[in-house]
Structures are given as C-alpha cells and as structure tokens.
C-alpha positions in Angstrom: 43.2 102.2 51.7 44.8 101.7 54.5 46.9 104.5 56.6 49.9 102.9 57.3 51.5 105.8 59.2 48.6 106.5 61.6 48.5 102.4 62.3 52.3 101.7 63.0 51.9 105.0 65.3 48.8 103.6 67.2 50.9 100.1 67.7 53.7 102.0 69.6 51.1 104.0 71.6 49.3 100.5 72.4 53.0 98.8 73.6 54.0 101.6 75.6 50.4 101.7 77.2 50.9 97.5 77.7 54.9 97.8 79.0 54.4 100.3 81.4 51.1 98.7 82.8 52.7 95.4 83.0 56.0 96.9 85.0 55.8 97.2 88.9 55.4 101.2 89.4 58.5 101.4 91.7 60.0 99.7 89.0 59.3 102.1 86.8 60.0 105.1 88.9 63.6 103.9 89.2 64.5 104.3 85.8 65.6 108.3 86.6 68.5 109.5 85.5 70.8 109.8 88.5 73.4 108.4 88.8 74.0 105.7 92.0 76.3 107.0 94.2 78.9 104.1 96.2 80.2 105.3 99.6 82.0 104.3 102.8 81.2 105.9 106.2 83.3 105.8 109.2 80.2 104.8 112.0 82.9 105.2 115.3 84.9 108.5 115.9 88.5 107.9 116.5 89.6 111.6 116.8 90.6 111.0 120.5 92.5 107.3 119.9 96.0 107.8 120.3 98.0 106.8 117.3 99.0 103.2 117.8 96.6 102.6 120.1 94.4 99.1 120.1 91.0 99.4 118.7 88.4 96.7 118.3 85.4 96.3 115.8 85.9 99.2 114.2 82.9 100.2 112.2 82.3 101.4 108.6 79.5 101.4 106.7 78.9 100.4 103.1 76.0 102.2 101.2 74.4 103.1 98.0 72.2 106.1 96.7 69.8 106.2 93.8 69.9 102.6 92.8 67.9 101.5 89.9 65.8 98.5 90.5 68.4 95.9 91.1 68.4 91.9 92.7 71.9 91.9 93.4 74.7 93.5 94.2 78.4 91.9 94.6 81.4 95.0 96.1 85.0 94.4 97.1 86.4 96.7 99.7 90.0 97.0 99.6 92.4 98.1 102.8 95.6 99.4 102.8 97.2 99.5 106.2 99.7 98.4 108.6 97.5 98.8 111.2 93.8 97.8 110.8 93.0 94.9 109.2 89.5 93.1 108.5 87.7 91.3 111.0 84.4 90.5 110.8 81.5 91.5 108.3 77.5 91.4 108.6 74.5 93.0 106.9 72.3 95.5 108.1 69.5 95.3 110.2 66.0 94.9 108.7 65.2 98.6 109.4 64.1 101.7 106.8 68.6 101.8 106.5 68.8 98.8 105.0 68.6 99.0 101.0 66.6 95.6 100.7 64.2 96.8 103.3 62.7 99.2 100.6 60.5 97.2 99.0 59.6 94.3 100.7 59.7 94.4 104.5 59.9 91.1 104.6 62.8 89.6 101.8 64.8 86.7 101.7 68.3 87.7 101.1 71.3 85.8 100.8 74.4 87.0 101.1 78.2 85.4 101.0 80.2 87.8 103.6 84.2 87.1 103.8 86.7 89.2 105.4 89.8 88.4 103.6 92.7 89.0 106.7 96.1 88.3 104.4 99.2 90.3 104.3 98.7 91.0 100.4 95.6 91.8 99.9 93.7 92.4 103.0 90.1 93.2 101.8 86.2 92.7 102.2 84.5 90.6 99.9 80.7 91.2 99.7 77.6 89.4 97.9 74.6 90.5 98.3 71.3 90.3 97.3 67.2 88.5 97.0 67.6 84.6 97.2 66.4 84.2 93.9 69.0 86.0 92.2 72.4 85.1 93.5 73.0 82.2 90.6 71.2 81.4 87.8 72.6 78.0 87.2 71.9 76.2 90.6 68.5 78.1 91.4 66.6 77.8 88.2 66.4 81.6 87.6 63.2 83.0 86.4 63.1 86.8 85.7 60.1 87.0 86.4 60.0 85.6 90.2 62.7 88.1 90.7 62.2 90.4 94.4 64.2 93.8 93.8 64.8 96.8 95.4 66.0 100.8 94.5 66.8 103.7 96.3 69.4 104.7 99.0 70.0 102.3 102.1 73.2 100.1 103.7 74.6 96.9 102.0 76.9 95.7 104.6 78.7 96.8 107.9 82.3 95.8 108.3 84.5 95.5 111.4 88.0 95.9 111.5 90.4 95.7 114.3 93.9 96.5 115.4 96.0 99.8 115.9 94.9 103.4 115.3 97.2 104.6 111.9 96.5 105.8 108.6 94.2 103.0 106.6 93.1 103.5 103.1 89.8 101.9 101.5 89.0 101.6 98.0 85.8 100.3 96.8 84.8 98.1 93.4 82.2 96.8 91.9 82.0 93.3 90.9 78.9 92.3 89.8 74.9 94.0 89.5 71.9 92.5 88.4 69.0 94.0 87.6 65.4 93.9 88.2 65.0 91.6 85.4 68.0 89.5 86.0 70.5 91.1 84.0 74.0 92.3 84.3 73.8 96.2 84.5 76.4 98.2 83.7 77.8 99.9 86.2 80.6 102.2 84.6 79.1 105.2 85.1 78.3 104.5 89.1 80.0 107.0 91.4 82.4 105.4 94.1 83.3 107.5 96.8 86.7 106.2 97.4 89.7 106.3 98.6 89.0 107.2 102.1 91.0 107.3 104.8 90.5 107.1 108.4 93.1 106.9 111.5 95.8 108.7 112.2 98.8 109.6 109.9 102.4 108.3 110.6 104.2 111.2 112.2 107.3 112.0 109.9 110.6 113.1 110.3 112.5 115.2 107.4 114.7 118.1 106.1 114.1 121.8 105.1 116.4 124.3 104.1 119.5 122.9 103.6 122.3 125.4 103.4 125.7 124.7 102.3 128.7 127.6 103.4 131.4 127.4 100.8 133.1 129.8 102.4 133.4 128.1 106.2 132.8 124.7 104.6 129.8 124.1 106.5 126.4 122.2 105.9 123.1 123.3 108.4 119.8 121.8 108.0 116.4 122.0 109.5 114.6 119.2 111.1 111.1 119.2 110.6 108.7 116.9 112.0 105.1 116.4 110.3 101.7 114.4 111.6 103.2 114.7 115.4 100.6 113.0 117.5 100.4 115.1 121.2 103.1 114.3 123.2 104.7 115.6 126.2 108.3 114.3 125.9 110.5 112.3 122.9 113.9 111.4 121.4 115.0 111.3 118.1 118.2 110.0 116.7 119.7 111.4 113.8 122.9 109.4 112.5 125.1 110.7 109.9 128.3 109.8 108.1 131.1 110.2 110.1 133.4 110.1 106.6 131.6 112.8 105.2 130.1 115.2 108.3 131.5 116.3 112.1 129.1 117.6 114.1 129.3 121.5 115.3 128.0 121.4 119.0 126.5 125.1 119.1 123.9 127.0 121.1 120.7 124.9 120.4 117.8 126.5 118.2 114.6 125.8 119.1 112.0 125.0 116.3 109.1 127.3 116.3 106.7 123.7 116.9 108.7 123.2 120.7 106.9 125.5 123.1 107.3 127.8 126.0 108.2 125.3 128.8 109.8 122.8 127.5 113.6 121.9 127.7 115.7 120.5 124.8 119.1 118.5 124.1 120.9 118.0 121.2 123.5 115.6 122.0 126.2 113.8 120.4 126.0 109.5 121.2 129.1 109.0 119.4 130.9 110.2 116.2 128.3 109.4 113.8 124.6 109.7 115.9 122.5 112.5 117.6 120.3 112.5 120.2 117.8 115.1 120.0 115.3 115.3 123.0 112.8 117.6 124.1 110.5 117.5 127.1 108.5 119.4 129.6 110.3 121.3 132.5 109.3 121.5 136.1 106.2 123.3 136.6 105.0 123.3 133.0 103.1 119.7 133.8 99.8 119.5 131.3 101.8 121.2 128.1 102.2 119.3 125.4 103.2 119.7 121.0 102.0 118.0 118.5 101.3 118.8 114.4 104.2 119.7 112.7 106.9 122.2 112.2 110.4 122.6 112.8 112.2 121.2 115.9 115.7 122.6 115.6 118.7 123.4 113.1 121.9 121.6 112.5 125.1 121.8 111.6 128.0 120.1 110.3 131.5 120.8 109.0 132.4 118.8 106.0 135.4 116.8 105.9 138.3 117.9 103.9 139.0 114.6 101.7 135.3 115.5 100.9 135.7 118.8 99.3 139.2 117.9 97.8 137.0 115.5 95.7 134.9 117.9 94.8 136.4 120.0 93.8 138.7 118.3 91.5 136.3 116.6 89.9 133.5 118.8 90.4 131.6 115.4 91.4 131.2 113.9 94.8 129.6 110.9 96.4 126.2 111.0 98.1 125.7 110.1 101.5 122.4 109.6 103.6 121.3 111.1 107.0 118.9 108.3 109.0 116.3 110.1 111.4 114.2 108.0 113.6 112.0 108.3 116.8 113.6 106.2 119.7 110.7 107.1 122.2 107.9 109.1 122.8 105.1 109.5 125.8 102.2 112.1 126.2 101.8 112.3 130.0 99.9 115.3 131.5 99.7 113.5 135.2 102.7 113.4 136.3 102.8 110.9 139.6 99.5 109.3 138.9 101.6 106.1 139.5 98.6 103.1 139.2 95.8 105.6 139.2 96.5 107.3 135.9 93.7 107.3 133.4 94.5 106.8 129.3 93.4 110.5 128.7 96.3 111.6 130.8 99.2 109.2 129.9 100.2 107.1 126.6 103.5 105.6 126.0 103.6 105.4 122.3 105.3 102.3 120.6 108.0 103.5 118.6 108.8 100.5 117.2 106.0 100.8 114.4 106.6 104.7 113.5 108.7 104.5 110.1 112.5 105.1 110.0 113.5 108.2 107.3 116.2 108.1 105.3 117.5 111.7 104.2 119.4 111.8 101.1 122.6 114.6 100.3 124.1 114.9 97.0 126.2 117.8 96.3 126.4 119.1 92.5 125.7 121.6 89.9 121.8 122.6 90.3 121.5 124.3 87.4 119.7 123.0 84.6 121.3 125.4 81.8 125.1 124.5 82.8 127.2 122.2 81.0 127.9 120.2 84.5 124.5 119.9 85.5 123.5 117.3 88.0 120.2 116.4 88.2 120.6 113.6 91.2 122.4 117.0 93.4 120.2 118.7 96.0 122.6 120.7 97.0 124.6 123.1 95.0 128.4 123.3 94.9 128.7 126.4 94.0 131.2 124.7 90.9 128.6 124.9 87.8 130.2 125.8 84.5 
C-alpha cells in the first residue's frame, strides 16, 4: 500500500531541490528580507554659496540599497523651489557605483531621462533599466532572456541649476519589475525624502507684543530668522497710519546686532520705517547673521481706535508689512575692482519674501463670554 504522506513530502523536497537549482544564485541570495532603501544625496557642498547666489549643474545623486533582483526601475523626483530648477539628467558611470554594474559588467541598458523644467510641476522623470525589459509589448518580452541586477548602487545623477535657496525633493516610485518580469510591489520600500538642500529664506516677524492700557501704547519685537551673513541692510516696516503713530525713542538694540555696529530707526513718512543697521568705522570684517531680535517698537494707538473698542468691545484688524529693501556682506571695504566673492556680495532683495504681520485686538480668553478667537492681542475688556 502505498504511503501517501511520505510521497507528497518527497515531491516538495524534489521541487525545492529543482527550483532553487534552476534559479541564478545571486538571484536567489536576493530574496532577504531587507527592505530597499530609496535615497537622494547632495554630491556638491553649498555651505559657502551665498543665498541667491547663481549656481550651475548642481549635483544630486539618486540611489538604492538592498534591491531584490529587479530589470527595471522607473522614479520621479519632485522639486519644490523658486530657485533651482531641473536641468539636465544622466546615468551613472559603468563603475562598481552603478546598480546595473552588479551583475553584468557589461549590460545593455536603456533608459528614457527627462528633466521636466515647468512652473507647476518642475520634476525629474527617470526610466531605467536592462534593454530587454523596458516594454513588453514592442520588444517581445521573454522572462526568461531577462539580465537583472540587486544590491546597493546609483540609478541616475541629476543636474539642476539656478540660485542658491531652500529647494525640496520628494521621491516616488512608478514602476519595478522584477527578475522575472513582473511588477513588484513596492509599498513597503523606504524613500528617504523630503530633503532639502540650499539655503532658507531669511524671515522677518513679531515677538512679544505688548499692549499698555494704561498709556495706550502698543511695542513689539522684530525678529529676524535664517539671516544669511551680512555686514549692512534696511528693512522697511510700514504700518497704518489710521490705527498707529510712531513713538521715536532711544533705539534698543536686539541681542542678534553686535558690538560695532551702528543702527537707525527712522521714520520715511507717517505710515513707514526705516530700520538700518551697519558696521561702524574701524569694525571692518564683522558681520551678523542667524536669527534673533533686531530691535523693539513702539506705537501709540489712535484715539477713534480705542473709542471703538471700547464701546463695542470689538475692533478692526490691521496689518504691519515688513520687508528687506537691501542688504550686502562686504568685509573689504575699498577693494574697488579687486574684490573677491568671499569678501563682498550684494544680495538681491528683490527675491527675499515680503511678511505681512497681522494685529487684532480682542478678548483672549477662551472661558469668557466675549471671546475672540481671530484676537492676538488682549484688550484687557473680556467679560
């Protein structure tokens, strides 16, 4: 009689034994359980570009880590910037970096490289991958003719160009075919995005905004954030005119302005400020940059103002508009032709952002009857 059990157990023993001889050994050594890793590396330092400043062919790297054995891979690389924008893609060198180079030293890739350079979507489109494998329909597809490769290595190199500021990349996956031509599912891949490389726009804001029932009075701290090094600037501040008069006092200095360098605050006309700072004679290679508070402000509020406030215990907002009319890093002083871009940059100004501070007096407390939950400043009137 025949033992079913021990026959059906020698047939699995027997298929494995065939499977795993008929697989490629790198094949099989590829089916571990890490997971593949997706990352973006930044191949040129830009720590000493000022911000603004032109760059050309910037380089970042597109790579992968513990790939299972694939044919094809297909990425799309996402930028969001004012500043760089795509300009040019290849693939690697033939070289122990590049992915496809694990395998076979020798393999005939094709690839379909465009750097997408629109206002919308700006963005790097990649398709990669052995000659064989890039479309079943058109190339007679055979699974079994299929050239692969696993591991770690570079898919692509991409080149972007334009001004030094704050760019974002995110990474996707489109499309990955396996070693036996099938779609893999790549859900559980790890992308190591968003990066972001350049340097931040510097920004201009308010801190510790104090309102004085008593003298009527509103004071407010300018703060500056992502200050690229400079050695001189202005900053306008306007403000409504309806609402605020200006209270020309002894100057504060901010605790980011330092030793040897001499500010204004001056008033332009009934509703602007010109706030200026700037290196002062013998203090020539100082410069401040980071972020921290430049100075302190204050304002008397107009009467009409606080008449309606009173009364109605509501009153209308108004808006404070803070932007950078100039600034220049120069640490040479009369250098006149000769001077070298380590020692002087004048930034464009014209691409910083414009901030918009917004005031709305109110009840602040969340528990009173009155409560106004647009106010940022209280009115000392909550019931």
């Amino acid at each position: 009689m025949f033992n079913i059990k021990y026959i059906f157990s020698n047939s699995v023993v027997l298929f494995c034994i065939f499977f795993l001889s008929g697989c490629d050994e790198d094949y099989i050594s590829s089916l571990s359980n890490d997971r593949p890793i997706i990352s973006l590396e930044l191949l040129d330092q830009i720590d000493d570009v000022y911000f603004g400043e032109s760059i050309d062919d910037l380089e970042v790297i597109l790579s992968v880590r513990n790939v299972p054995a694939i044919s094809l891979l297909a990425f799309t690389v996402e930028v969001e910037s004012n500043f760089l924008y795509p300009d040019s893609i290849a693939e690697p060198q033939f070289d122990e970096n590049n992915l496809f180079y694990n395998i076979n030293p020798s393999p005939n890739i094709r690839s379909i490289l465009n750097p997408v350079n629109n206002t919308l979507n700006p963005r790097f489109e990649i398709n990669i991958g052995f000659e064989n494998s890039n479309d079943e329909d058109l190339l007679n597809f055979d699974s079994d003719q299929v050239d692969y490769t696993i591991g770690d290595g570079e898919i692509a190199r991409l080149f972007l160009s334009g001004l030094n500021g704050s760019t974002i990349f995110n990474v996707s996956i489109d499309e990955v075919i396996s070693y036996e031509g099938d779609d893999i599912n790549f859900n559980n891949w790890i992308i190591q995005t968003p990066i972001t490389v350049g340097a931040s726009v510097p920004e201009l804001s308010f801190s510790n905004i104090v309102y004085d029932f008593e003298e009527s009075t509103l004071e407010v701290d300018l703060n500056v954030k992502n200050l690229p090094k400079i050695t001189e600037s202005e900053i306008i501040i306007d403000y409504d005119s309806e609402v605020l008069s200006f209270i020309d006092d002894v100057l504060i200095e901010g605790e980011i302005i330092a030793s040897g360098f001499d500010v204004a605050l001056n008033s332009i006309d009934g509703s602007s400020l010109l706030f200026s700072f700037k290196y002062s004679d013998g203090n020539l290679g100082k410069y401040i940059e980071g972020e921290g508070n430049l100075t302190k402000l204050r304002f008397y509020l107009a009467s009409d103002f606080l008449v309606d406030m009173f009364q109605n215990s509501y009153s209308s907002p108004f808006e404070f508009g803070l932007t950078f009319n100039s600034a220049i890093f120069d640490v040479c002083g009369d250098c006149g032709l000769d001077v070298i871009s380590s020692e002087y940059f004048f930034y464009d100004t014209f691409i910083w952002d414009s901030f918009i501070e917004d005031m709305q007096f109110g009840c602040t407390n969340p528990l009173s009857d009155n409560y106004n939950s647009n106010a940022n400043i209280d009115n000392n009137l909550c019931q």
